[in-house]
C-alpha positions in Angstrom: 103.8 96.7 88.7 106.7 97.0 91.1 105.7 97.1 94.8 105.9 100.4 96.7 109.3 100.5 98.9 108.6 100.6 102.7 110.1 104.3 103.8 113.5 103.7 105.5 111.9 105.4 108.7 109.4 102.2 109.3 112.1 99.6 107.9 115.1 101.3 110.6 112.8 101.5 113.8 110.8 97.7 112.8 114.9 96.2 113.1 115.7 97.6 116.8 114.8 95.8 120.0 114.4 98.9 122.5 114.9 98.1 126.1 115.1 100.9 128.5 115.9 103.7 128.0 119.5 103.7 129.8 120.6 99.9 128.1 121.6 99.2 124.4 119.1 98.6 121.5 120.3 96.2 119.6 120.1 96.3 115.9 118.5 92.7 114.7 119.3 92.9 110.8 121.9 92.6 108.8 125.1 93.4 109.7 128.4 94.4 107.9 132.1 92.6 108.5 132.9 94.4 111.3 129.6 94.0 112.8 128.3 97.4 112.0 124.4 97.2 111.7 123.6 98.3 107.7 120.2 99.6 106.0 119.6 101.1 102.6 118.6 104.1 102.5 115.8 106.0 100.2 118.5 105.8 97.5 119.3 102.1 98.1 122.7 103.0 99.0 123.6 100.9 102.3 124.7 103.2 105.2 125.3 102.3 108.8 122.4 102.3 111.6 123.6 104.2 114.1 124.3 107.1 111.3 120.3 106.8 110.4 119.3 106.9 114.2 121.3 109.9 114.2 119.8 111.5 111.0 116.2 110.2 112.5 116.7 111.4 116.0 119.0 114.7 115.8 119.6 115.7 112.0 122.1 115.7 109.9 126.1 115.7 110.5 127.9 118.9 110.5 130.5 118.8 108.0 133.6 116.6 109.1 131.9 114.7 111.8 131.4 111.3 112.5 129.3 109.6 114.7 130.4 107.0 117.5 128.8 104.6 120.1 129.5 105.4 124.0 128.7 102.0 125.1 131.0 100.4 122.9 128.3 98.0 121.3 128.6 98.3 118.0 125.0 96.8 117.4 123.4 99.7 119.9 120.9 102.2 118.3 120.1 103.8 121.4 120.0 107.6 120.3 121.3 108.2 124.3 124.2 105.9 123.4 125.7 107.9 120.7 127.7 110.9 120.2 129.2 112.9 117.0 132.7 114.1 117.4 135.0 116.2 115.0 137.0 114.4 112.7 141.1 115.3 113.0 143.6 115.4 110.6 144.4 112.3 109.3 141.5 110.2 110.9 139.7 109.9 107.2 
């Protein structure tokens, strides 16, 4: 019998180190190439952090959004340290 999967709500929040509430919280699992933080989701497709803090925190995206980091730290899932902005033409 195959082991029940941990939700990805427990699994995201168990892999941040929160700090203050002003200062980055750093992801501590894995990481992608350009040292992205990376979880699967529900579906077991891998999908960056800071999108699922988004998803967790404020919803989902609007259509042709993106989602970007204000301190610069690529590793940061501090909901206060991210922003969405619109996608222009010929940033895809």
């Amino acid at each position: 019998m195959a082991r029940p999967k941990t939700p990805l709500t427990k699994r995201l929040w168990a892999k941040i180190a929160k700090t203050g509430p002003d200062e980055c919280w750093p992801w501590t699992g894995g990481t992608n190439l350009s040292n992205y933080g990376r979880i699967r989701g529900e579906d077991g497709v891998e999908i960056p952090v800071h999108y699922a803090v988004w998803w967790e925190t404020h919803g989902p995206l609007p259509p042709y959004h993106r989602i970007r980091h204000t301190c610069g730290n690529r590793a940061c899932c501090n909901p206060a340290h991210l922003e969405v902005y619109e996608i222009v033409d010929g940033e895809w």
